[in-house]
C-alpha positions in Angstrom: 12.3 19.0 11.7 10.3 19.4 8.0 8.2 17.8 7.0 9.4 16.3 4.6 12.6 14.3 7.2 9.2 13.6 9.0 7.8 11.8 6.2 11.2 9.8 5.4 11.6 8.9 8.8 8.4 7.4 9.0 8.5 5.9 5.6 11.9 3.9 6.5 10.2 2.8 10.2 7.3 1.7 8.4 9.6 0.0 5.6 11.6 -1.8 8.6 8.6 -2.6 10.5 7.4 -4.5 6.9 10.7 -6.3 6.0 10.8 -7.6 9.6 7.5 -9.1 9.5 7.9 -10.6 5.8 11.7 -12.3 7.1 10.3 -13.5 10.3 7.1 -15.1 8.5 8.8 -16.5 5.9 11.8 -18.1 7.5 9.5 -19.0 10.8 7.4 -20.9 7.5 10.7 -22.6 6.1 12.3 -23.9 9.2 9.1 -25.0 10.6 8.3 -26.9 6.9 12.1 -28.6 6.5 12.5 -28.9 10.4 9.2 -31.1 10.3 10.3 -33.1 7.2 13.3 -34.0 8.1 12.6 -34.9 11.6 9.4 -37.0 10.5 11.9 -39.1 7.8 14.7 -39.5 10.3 12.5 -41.0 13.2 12.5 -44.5 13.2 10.0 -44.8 15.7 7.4 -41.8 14.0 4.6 -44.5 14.3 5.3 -44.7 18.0 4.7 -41.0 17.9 1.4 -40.9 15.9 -0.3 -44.0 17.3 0.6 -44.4 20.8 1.2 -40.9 22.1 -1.0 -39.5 19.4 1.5 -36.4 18.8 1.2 -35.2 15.4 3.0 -32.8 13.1 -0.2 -30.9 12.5 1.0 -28.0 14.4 3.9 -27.7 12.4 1.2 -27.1 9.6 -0.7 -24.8 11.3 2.7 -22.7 12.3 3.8 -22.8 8.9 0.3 -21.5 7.5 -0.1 -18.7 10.0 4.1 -17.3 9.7 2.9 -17.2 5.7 -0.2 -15.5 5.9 1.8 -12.3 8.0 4.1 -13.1 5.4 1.5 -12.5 2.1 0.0 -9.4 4.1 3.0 -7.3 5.3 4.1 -8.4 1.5 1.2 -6.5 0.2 1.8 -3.5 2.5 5.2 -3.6 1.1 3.9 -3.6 -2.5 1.9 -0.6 -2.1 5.2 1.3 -0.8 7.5 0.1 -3.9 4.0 1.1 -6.0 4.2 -2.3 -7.1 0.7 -3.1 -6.8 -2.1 -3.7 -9.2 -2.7 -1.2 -11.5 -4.9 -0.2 -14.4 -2.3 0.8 -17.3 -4.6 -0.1 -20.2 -6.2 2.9 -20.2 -3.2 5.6 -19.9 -2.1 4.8 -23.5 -5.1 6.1 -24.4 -5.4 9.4 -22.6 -2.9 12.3 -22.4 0.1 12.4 -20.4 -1.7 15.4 -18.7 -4.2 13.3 -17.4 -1.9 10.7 -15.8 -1.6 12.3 -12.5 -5.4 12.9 -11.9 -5.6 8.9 -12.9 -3.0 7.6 -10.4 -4.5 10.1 -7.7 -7.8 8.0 -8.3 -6.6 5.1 -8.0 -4.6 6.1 -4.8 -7.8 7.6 -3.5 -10.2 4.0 -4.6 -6.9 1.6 -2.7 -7.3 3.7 0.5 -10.7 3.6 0.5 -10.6 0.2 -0.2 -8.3 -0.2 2.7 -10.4 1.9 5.3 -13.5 -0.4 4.6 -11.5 -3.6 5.0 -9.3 -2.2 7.8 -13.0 -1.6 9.6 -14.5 -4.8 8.5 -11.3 -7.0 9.9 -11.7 -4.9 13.2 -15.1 -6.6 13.5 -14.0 -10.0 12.5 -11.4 -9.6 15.1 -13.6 -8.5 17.6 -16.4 -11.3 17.2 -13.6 -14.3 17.2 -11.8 -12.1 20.2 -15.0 -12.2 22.3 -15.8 -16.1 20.9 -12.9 -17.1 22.6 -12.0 -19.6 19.8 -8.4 -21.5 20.1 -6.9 -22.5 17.3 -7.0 -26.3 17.0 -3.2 -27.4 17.5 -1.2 -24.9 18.7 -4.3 -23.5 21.3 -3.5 -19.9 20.5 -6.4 -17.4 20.7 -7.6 -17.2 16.9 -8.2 -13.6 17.0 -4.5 -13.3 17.2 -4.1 -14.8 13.9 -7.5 -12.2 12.9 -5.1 -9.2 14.2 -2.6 -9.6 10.9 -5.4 -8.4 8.5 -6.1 -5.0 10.4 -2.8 -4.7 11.3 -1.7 -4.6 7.5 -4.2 -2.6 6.7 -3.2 0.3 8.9 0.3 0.0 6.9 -1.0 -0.4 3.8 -3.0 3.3 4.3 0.2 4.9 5.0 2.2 3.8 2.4 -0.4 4.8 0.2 -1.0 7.6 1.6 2.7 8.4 1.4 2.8 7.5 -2.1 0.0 9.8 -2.6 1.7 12.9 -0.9 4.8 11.9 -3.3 3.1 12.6 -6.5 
């Protein structure tokens, strides 16, 4: 196979891997939001719930916030593949076209870099919450799962940018 069906192949896994993530976050985020509301305004006996059995909808909270944060992340991966990241365009009106290329090639160059050094910082801050043992407070699920999404993006978020790079 060349390498450049190698390249495709792994630029559409990579691409499915993303748009899984991003549905699953953001609908796992919806349904737990509405499902909460609309269960919490069609209980009668909700102050039952909260005062005598003290079961609250805090988890719900808590799911909601962690399925967006994998959300936001693999949405930033996803960014970098469609090139529609953060970019510095002031300054190419003011230089020649011929210079372009050497300017985006920077930039790619600066956003992995960028990526490596947070990819190996978020490995620590995984490690030291994965060895603290911490829970997190509602749903009692090991926080350094929650930790994992950051280096987890990052890794896709250095291919797609280094794919982008070998595209230009």
């Amino acid at each position: 196979m060349s390498f450049q069906k190698q390249k495709t192949n792994l630029s559409q896994t990579i691409s499915a891997i993303e748009d899984f993530f991003i549905l699953f976050g953001l609908s796992l985020s919806i349904l737990t939001i509405i499902s909460t509301i609309v269960i919490r305004q069609l209980s009668v006996y909700d102050w039952i719930w909260n005062f005598e059995f003290l079961v609250h909808n805090s988890w719900a909270y808590e799911l909601a916030i962690y399925s967006m944060l994998l959300s936001t992340f693999f949405g930033i991966s996803k960014a970098y593949r469609k090139k529609s990241h953060i970019t510095l365009d002031i300054f190419q009106s003011y230089i020649e076209k011929k210079f372009h290329i050497k300017i985006d090639f920077i930039q790619y160059i600066v956003l992995v870099l960028f990526n490596i050094f947070l990819l190996f910082l978020s490995i620590y801050w995984t490690n030291f919450v994965f060895n603290s043992g911490q829970l997190s407070p509602d749903l009692s699920i090991p926080m350094w799962i929650v930790y994992a999404i950051l280096p987890l993006t990052c890794v896709f978020s250095i291919f797609n940018l280094i794919l982008n790079l070998l595209n230009k």
